[in-house]
DOVEX-128776 format. One record per atom (N, C-alpha, C): residue in three letters; chain; atom name; x negated, y, z negated. Coordinates in Angstrom, 3 decimals. Example, Ala and Ser with C-alpha at 12.3 -4.5 7.8 and 13.67 -1.06 7.14 Angstrom:
BEGIN
 code unit site       xx       yy       zz
  ALA    A    N  -13.190   -5.690   -7.800
  ALA    A   CA  -12.300   -4.500   -7.800
  ALA    A    C  -13.200   -3.300   -7.800
  SER    A    N  -12.850   -2.250   -7.080
  SER    A   CA  -13.670   -1.060   -7.140
  SER    A    C  -12.900    0.030   -7.870
END
This chain:
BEGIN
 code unit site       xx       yy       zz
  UNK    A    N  -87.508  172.484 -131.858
  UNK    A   CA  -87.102  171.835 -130.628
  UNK    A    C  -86.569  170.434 -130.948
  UNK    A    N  -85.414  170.117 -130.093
  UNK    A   CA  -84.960  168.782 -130.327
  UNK    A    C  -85.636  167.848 -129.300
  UNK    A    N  -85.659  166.555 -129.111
  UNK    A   CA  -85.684  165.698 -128.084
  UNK    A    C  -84.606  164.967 -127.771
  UNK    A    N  -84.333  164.404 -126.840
  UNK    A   CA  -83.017  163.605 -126.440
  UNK    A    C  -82.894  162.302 -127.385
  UNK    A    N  -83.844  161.987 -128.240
  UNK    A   CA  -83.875  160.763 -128.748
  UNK    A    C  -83.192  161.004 -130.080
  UNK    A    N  -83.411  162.780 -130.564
  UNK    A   CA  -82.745  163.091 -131.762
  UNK    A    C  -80.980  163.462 -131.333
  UNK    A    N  -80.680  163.261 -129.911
  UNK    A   CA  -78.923  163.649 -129.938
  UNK    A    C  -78.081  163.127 -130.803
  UNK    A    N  -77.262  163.066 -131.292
  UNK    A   CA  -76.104  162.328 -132.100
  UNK    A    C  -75.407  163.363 -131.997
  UNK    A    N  -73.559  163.098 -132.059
  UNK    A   CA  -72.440  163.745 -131.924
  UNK    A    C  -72.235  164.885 -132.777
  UNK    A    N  -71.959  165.838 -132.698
  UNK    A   CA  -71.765  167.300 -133.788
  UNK    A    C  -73.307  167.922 -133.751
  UNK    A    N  -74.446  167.471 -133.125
  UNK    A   CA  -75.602  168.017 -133.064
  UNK    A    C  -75.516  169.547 -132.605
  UNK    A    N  -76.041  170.519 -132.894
  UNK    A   CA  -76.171  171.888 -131.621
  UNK    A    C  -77.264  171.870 -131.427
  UNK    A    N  -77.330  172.447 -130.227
  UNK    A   CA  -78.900  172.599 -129.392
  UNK    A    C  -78.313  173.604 -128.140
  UNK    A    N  -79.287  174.579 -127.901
  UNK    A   CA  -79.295  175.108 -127.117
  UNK    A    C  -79.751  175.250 -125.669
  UNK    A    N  -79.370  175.416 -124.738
  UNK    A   CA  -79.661  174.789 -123.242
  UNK    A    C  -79.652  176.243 -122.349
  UNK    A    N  -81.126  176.221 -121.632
  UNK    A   CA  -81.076  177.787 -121.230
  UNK    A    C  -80.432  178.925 -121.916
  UNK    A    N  -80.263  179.278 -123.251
  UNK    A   CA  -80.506  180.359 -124.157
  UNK    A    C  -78.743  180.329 -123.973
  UNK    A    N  -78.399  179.085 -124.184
  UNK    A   CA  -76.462  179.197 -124.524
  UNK    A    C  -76.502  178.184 -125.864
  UNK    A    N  -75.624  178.416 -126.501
  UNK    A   CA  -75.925  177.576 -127.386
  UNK    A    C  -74.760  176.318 -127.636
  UNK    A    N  -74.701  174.821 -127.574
  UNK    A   CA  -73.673  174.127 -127.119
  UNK    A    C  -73.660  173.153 -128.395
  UNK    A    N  -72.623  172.387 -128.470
  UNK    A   CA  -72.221  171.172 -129.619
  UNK    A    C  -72.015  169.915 -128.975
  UNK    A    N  -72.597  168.643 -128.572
  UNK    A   CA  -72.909  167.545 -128.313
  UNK    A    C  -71.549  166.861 -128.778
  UNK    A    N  -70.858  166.971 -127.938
  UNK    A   CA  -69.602  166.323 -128.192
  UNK    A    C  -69.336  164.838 -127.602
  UNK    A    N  -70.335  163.988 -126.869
  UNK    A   CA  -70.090  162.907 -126.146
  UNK    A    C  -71.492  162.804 -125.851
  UNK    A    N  -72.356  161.575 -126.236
  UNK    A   CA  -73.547  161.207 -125.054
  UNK    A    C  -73.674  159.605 -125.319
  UNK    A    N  -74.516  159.171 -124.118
  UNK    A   CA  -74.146  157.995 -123.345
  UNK    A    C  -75.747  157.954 -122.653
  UNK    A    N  -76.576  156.892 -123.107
  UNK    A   CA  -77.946  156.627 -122.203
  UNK    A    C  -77.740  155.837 -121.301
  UNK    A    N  -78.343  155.887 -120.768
  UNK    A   CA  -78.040  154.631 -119.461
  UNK    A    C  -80.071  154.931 -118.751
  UNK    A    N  -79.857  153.600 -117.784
  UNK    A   CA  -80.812  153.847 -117.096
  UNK    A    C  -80.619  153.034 -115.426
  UNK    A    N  -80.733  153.974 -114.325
  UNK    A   CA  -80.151  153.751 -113.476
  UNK    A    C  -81.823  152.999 -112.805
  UNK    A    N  -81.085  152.197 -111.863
  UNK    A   CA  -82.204  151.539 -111.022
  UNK    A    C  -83.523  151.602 -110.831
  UNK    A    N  -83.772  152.535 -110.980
  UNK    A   CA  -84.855  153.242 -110.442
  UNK    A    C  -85.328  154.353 -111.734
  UNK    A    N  -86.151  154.735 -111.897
  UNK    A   CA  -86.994  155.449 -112.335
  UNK    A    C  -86.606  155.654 -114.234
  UNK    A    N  -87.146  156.664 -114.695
  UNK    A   CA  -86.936  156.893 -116.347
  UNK    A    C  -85.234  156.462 -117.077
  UNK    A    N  -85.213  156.547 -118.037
  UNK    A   CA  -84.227  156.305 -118.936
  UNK    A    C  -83.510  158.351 -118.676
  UNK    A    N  -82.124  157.744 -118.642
  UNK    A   CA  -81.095  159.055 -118.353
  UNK    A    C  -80.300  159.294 -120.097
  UNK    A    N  -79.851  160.374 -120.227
  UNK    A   CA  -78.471  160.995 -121.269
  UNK    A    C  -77.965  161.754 -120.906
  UNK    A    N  -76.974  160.889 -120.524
  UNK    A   CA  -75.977  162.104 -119.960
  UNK    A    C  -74.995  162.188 -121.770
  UNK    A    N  -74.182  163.804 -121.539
  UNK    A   CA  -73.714  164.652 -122.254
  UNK    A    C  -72.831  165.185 -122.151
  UNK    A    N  -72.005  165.592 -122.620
  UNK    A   CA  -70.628  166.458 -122.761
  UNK    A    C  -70.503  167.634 -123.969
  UNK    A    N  -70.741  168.602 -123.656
  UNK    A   CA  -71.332  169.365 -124.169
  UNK    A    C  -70.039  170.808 -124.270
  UNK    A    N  -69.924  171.120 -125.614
  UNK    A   CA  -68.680  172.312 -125.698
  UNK    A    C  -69.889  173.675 -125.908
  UNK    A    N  -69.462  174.457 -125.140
  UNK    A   CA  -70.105  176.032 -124.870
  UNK    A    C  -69.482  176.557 -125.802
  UNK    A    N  -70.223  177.018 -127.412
  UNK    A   CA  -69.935  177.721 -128.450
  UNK    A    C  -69.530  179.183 -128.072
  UNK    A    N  -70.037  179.978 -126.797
  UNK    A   CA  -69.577  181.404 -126.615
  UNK    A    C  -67.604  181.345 -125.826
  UNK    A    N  -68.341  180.234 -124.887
  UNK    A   CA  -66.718  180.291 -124.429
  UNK    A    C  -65.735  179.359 -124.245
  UNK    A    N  -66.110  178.076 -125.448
  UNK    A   CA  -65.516  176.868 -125.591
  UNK    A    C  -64.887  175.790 -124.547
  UNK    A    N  -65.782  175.948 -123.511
  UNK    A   CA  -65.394  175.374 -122.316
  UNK    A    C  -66.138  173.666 -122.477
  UNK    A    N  -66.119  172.702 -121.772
  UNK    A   CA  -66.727  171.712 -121.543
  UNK    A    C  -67.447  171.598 -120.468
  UNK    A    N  -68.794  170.968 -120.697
  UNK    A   CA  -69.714  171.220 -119.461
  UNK    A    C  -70.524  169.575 -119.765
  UNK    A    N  -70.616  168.926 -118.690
  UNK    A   CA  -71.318  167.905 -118.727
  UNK    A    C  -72.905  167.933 -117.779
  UNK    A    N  -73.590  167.642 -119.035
  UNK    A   CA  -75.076  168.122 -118.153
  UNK    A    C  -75.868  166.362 -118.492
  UNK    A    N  -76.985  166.266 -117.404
  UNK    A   CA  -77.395  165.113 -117.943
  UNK    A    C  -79.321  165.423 -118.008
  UNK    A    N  -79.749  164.869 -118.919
  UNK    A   CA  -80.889  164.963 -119.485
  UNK    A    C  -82.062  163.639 -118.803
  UNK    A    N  -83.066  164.253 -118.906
  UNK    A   CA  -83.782  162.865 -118.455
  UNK    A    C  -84.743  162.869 -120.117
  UNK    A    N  -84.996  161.516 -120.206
  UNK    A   CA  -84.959  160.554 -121.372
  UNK    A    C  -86.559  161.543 -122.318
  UNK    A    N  -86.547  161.923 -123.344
  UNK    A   CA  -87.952  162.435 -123.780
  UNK    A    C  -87.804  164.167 -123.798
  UNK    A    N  -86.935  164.741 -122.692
  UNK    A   CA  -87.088  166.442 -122.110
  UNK    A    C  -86.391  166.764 -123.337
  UNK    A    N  -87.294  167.897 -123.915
  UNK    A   CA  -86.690  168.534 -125.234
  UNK    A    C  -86.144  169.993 -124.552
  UNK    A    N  -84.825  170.293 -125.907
  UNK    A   CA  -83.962  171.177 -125.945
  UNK    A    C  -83.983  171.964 -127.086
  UNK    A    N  -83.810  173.499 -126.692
  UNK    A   CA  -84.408  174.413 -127.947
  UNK    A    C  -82.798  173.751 -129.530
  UNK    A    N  -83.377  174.558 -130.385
  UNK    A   CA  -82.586  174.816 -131.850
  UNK    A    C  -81.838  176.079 -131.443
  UNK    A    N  -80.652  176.466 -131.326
  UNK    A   CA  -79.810  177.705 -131.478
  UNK    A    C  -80.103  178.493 -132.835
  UNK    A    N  -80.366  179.471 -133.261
  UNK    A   CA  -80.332  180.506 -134.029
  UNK    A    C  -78.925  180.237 -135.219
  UNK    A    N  -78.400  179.345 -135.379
  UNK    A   CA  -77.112  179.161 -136.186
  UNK    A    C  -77.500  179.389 -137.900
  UNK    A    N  -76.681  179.660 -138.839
  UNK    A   CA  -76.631  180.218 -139.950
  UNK    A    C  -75.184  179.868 -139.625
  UNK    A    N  -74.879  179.526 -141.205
  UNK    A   CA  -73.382  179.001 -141.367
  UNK    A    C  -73.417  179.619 -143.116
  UNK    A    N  -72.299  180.430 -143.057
  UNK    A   CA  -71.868  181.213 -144.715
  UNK    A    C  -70.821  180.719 -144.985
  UNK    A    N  -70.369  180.778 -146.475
  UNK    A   CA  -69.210  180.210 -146.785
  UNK    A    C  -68.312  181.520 -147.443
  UNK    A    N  -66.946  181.292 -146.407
  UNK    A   CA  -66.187  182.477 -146.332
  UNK    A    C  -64.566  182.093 -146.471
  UNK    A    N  -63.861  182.501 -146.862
  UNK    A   CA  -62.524  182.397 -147.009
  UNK    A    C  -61.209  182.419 -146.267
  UNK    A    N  -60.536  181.997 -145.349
  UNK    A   CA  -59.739  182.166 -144.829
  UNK    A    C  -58.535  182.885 -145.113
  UNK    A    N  -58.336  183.958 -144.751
  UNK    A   CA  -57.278  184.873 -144.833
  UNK    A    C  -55.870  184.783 -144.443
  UNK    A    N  -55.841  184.738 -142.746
  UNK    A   CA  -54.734  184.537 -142.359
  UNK    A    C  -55.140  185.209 -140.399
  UNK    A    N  -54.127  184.284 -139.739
  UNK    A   CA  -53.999  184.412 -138.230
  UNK    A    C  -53.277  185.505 -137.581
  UNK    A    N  -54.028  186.106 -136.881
  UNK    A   CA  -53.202  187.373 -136.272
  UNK    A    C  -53.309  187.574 -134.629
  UNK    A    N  -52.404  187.024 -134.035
  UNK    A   CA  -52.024  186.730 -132.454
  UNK    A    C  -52.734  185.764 -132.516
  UNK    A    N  -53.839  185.571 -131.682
  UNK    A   CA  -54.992  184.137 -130.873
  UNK    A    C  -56.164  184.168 -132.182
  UNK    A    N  -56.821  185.000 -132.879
  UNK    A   CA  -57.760  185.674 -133.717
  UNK    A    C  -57.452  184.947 -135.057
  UNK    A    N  -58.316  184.184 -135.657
  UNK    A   CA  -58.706  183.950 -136.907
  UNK    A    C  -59.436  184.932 -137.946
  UNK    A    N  -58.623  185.160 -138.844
  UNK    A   CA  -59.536  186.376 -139.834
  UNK    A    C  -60.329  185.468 -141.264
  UNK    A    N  -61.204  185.621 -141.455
  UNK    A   CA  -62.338  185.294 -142.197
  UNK    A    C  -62.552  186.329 -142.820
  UNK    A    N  -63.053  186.312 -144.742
  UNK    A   CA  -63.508  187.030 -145.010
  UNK    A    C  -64.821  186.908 -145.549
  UNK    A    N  -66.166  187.628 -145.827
  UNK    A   CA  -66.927  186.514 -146.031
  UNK    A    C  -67.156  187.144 -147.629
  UNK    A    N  -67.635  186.625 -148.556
  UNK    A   CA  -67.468  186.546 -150.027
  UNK    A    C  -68.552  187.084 -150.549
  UNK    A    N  -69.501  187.421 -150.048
  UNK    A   CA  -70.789  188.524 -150.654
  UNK    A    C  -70.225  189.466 -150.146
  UNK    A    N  -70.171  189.964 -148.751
  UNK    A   CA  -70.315  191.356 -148.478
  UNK    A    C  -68.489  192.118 -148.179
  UNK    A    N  -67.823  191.225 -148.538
  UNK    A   CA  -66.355  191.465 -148.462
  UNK    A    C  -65.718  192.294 -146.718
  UNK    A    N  -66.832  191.523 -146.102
  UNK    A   CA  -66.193  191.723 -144.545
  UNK    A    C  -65.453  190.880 -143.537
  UNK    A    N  -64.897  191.199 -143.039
  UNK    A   CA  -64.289  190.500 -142.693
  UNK    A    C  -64.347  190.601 -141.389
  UNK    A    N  -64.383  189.053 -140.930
  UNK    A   CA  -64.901  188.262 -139.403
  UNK    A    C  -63.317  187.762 -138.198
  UNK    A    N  -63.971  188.309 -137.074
  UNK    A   CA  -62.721  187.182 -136.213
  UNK    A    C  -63.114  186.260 -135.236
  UNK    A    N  -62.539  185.043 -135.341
  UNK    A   CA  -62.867  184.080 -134.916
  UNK    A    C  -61.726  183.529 -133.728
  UNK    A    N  -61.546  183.377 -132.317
  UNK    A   CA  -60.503  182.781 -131.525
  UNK    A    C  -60.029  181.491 -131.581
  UNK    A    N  -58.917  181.568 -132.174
  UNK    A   CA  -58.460  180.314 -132.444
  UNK    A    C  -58.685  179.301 -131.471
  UNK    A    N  -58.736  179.497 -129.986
  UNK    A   CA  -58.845  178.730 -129.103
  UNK    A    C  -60.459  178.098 -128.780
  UNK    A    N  -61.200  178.575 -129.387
  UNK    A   CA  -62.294  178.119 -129.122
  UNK    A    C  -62.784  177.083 -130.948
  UNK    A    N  -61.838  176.736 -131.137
  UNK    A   CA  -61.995  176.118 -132.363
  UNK    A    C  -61.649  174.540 -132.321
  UNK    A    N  -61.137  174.376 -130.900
  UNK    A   CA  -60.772  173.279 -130.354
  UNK    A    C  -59.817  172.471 -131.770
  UNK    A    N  -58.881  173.181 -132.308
  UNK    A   CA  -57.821  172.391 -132.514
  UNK    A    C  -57.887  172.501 -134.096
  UNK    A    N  -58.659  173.227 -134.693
  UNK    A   CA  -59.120  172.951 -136.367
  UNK    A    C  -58.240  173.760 -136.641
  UNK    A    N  -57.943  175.288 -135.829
  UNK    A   CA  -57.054  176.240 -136.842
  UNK    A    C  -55.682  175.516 -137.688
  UNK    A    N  -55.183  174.175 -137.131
  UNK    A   CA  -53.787  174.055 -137.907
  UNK    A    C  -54.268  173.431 -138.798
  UNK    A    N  -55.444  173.224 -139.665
  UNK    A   CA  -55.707  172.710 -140.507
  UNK    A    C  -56.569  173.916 -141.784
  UNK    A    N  -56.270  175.021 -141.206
  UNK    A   CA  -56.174  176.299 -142.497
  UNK    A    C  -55.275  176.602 -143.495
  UNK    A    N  -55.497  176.454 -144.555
  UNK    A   CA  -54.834  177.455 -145.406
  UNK    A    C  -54.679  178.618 -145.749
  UNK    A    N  -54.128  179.602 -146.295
  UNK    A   CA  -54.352  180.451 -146.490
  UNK    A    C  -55.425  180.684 -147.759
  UNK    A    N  -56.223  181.362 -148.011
  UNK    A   CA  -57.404  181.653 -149.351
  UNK    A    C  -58.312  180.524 -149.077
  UNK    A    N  -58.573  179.627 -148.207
  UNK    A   CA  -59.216  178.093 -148.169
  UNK    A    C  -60.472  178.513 -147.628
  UNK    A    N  -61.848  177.545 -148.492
  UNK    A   CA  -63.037  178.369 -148.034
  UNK    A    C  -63.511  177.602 -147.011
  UNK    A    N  -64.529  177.820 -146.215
  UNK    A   CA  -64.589  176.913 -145.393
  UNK    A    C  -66.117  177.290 -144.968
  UNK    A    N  -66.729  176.541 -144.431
  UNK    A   CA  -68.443  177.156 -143.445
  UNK    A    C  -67.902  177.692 -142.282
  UNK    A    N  -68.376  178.778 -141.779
  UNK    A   CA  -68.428  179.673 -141.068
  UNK    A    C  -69.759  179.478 -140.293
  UNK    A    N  -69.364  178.833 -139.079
  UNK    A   CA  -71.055  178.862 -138.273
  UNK    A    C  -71.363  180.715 -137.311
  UNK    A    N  -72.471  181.283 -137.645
  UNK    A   CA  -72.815  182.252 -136.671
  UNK    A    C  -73.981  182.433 -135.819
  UNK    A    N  -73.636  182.454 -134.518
  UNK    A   CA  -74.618  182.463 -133.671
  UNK    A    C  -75.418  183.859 -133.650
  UNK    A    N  -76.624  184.625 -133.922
  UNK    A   CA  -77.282  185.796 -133.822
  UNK    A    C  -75.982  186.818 -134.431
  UNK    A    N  -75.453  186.665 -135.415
  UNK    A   CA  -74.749  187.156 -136.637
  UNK    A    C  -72.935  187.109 -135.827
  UNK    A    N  -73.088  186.428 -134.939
  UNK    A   CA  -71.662  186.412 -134.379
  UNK    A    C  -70.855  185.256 -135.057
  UNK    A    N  -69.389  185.267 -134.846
  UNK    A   CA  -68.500  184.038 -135.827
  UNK    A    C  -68.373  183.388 -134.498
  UNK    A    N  -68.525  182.252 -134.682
  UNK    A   CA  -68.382  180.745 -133.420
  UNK    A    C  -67.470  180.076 -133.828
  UNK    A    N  -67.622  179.215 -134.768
  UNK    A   CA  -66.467  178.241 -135.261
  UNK    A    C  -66.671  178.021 -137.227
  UNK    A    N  -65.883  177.042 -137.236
  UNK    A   CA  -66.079  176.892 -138.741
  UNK    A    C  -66.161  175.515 -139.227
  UNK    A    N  -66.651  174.863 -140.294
  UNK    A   CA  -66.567  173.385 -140.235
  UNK    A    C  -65.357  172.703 -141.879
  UNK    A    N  -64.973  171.825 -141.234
  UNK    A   CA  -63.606  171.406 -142.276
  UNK    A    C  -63.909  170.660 -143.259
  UNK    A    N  -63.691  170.053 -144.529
  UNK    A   CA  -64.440  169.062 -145.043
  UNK    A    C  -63.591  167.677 -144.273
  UNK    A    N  -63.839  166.886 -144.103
  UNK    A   CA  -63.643  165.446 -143.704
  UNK    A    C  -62.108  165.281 -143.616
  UNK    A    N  -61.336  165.418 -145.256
  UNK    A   CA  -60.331  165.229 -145.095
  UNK    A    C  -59.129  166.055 -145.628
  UNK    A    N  -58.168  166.592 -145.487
  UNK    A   CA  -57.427  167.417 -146.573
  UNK    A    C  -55.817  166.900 -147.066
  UNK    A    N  -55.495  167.660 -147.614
  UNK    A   CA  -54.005  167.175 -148.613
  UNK    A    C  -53.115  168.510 -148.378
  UNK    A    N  -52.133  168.040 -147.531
  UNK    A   CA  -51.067  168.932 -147.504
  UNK    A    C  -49.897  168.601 -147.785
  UNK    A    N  -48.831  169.376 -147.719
  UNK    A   CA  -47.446  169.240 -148.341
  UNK    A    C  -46.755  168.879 -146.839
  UNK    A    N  -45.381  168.082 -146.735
  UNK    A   CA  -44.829  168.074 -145.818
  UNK    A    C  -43.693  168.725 -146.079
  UNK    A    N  -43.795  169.351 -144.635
  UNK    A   CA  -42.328  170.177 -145.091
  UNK    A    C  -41.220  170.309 -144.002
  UNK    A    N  -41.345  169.107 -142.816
  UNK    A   CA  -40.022  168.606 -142.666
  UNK    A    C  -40.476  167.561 -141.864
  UNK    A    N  -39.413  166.651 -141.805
  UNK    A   CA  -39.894  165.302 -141.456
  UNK    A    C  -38.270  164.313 -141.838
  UNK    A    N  -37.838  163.301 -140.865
  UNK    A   CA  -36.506  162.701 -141.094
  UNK    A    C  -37.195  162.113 -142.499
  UNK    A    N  -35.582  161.914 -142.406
  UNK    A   CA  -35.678  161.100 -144.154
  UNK    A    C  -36.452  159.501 -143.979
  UNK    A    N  -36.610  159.114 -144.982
  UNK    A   CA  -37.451  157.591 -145.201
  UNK    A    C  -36.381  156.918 -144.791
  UNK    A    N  -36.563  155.467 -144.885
  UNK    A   CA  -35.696  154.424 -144.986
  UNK    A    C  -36.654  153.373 -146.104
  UNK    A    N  -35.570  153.249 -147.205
  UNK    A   CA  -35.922  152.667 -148.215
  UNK    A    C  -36.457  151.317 -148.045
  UNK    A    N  -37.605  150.776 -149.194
  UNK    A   CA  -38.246  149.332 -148.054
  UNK    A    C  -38.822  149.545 -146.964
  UNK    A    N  -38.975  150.591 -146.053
  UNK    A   CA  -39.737  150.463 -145.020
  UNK    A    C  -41.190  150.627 -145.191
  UNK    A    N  -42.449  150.103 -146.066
  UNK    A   CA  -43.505  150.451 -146.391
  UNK    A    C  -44.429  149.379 -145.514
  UNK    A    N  -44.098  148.388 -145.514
  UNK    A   CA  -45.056  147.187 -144.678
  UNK    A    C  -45.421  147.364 -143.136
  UNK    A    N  -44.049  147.702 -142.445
  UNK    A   CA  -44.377  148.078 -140.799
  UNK    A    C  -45.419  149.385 -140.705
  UNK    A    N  -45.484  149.172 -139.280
  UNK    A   CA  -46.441  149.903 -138.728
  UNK    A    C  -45.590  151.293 -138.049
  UNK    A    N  -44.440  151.116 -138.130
  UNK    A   CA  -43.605  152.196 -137.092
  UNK    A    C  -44.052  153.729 -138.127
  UNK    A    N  -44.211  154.487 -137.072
  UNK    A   CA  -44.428  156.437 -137.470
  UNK    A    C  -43.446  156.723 -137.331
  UNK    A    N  -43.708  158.274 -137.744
  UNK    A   CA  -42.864  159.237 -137.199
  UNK    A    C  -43.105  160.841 -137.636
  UNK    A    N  -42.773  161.655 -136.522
  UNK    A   CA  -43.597  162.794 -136.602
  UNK    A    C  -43.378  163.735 -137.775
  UNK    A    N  -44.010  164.237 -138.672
  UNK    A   CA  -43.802  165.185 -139.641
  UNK    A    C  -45.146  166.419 -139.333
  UNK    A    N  -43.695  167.316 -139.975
  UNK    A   CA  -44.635  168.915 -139.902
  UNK    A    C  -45.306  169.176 -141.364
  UNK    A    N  -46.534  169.660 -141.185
  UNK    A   CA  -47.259  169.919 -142.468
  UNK    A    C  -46.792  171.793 -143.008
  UNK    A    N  -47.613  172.313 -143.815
  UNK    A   CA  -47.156  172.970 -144.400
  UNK    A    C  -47.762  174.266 -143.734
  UNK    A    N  -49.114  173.827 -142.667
  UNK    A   CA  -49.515  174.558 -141.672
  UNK    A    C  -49.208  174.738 -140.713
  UNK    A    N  -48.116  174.045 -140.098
  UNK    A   CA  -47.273  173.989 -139.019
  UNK    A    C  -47.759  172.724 -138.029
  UNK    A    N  -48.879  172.202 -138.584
  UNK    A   CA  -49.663  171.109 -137.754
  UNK    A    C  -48.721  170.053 -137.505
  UNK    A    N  -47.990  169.596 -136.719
  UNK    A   CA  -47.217  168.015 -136.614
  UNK    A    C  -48.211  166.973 -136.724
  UNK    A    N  -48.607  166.017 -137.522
  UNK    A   CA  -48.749  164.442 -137.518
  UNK    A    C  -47.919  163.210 -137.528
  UNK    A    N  -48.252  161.927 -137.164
  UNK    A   CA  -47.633  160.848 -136.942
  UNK    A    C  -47.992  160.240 -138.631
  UNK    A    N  -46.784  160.142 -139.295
  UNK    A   CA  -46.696  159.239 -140.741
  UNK    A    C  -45.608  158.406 -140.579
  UNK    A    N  -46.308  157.466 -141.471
  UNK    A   CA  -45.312  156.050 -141.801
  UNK    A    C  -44.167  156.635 -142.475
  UNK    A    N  -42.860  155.776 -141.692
  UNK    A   CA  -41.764  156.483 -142.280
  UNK    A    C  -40.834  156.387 -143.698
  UNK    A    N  -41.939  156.106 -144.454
  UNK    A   CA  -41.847  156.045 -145.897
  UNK    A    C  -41.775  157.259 -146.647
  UNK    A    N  -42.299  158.045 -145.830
  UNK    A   CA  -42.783  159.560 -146.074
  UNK    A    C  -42.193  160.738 -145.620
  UNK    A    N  -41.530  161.343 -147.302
  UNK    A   CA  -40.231  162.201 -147.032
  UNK    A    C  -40.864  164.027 -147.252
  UNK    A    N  -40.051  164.865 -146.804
  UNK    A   CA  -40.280  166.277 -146.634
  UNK    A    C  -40.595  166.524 -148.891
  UNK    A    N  -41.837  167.020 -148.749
  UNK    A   CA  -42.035  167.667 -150.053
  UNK    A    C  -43.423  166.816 -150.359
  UNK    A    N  -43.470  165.396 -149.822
  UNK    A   CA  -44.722  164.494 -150.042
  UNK    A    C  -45.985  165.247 -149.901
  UNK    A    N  -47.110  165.088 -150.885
  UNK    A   CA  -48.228  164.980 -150.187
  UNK    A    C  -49.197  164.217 -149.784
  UNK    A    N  -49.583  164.573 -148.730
  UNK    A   CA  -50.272  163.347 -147.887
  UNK    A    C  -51.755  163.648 -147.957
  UNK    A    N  -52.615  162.559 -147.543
  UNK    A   CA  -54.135  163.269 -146.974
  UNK    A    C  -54.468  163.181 -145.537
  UNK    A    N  -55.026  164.053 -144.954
  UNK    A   CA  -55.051  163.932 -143.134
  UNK    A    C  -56.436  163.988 -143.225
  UNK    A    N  -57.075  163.094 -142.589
  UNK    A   CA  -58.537  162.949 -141.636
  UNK    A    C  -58.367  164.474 -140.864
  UNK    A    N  -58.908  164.959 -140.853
  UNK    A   CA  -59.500  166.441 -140.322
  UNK    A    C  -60.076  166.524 -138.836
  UNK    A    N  -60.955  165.290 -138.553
  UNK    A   CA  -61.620  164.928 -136.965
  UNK    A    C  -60.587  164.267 -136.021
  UNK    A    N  -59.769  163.478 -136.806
  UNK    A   CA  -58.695  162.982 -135.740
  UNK    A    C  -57.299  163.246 -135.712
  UNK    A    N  -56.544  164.020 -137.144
  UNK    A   CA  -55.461  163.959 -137.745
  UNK    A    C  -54.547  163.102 -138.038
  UNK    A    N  -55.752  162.232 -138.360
  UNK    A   CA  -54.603  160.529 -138.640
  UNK    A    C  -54.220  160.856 -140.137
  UNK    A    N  -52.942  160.035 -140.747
  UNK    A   CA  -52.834  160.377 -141.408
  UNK    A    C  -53.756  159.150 -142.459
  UNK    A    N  -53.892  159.629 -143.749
  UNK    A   CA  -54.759  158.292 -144.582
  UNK    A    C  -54.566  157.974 -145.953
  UNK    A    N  -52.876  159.006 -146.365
  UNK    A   CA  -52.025  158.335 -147.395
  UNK    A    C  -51.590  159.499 -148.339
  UNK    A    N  -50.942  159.011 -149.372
  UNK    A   CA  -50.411  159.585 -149.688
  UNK    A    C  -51.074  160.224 -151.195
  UNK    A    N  -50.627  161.793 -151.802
  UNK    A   CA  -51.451  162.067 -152.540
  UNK    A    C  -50.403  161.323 -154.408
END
């Protein structure tokens, strides 16, 4: 069991037998009576956002989660295919409930695989990665000091904002949680 005092961001905990990811919380204490946490909370079955608020101390169960490390295959319509590397099966995962990670797959790239009561939920990225750009306007020579962007496509199809120093074939490294970019490889 968790308590509200253990929340921090990326936490899971489960709330009436759903199991959710702590995406936003905020204590406060209003006029009157105990200390409040309120929450923003993403629903791992159907990736929705739900804001619930907690009173200060009330504990929340542990979800059943197990996370394997499995390989990324390749995308077929909305469906992420996973394979997992002991038992050579292979998992599908909805891209849409991944809130935004799928353009940061490769193909063969291993990754954690979280499963709820042996089901695939989501997957977790390492921090930061290195991709190829593969189109993006040309540089302008000397332009390294300003601050001005400009949009380039990665090699996953992901668009980011890079300094326009940075020509089609470069590789770069992208922050994974925000997709900033954080230089060049």
């Amino acid at each position: 069991m968790y308590s509200t005092t253990d929340f921090r961001k990326g936490l899971k905990i489960e709330v009436e037998g759903t199991p959710y990811e702590i995406v936003e919380f905020q204590h406060f204490k209003p006029g009157k009576g105990g200390a409040m946490i309120r929450t923003k909370l993403r629903n791992f079955l159907t990736g929705r956002m739900q804001d619930i608020t907690f009173r200060s101390g009330e504990k929340v169960g542990k979800p059943d989660l197990e996370t394997r490390e499995m390989q990324y295959l390749y995308s077929e319509a909305d469906d992420l295919i996973f394979m997992d590397l002991t038992t050579y099966e292979q998992l599908h995962i909805k891209a849409e409930s991944t809130d935004g990670k799928a353009g940061y797959l490769k193909e063969s790239q291993l990754v954690q695989v979280l499963l709820y009561q042996g089901q695939p939920l989501d997957f977790d990225l390492p921090a930061s990665l290195v991709f190829e750009v593969t189109e993006t306007d040309p540089g302008a020579k000397g332009d390294t000091v300003s601050n001005v962007t400009k949009p380039a496509t990665l090699e996953t199809g992901l668009v980011i904002q890079v300094p326009i120093f940075v020509n089609s074939g470069d590789k770069v490294k992208v922050d994974t949680r925000s997709g900033a970019y954080l230089g060049r490889e």
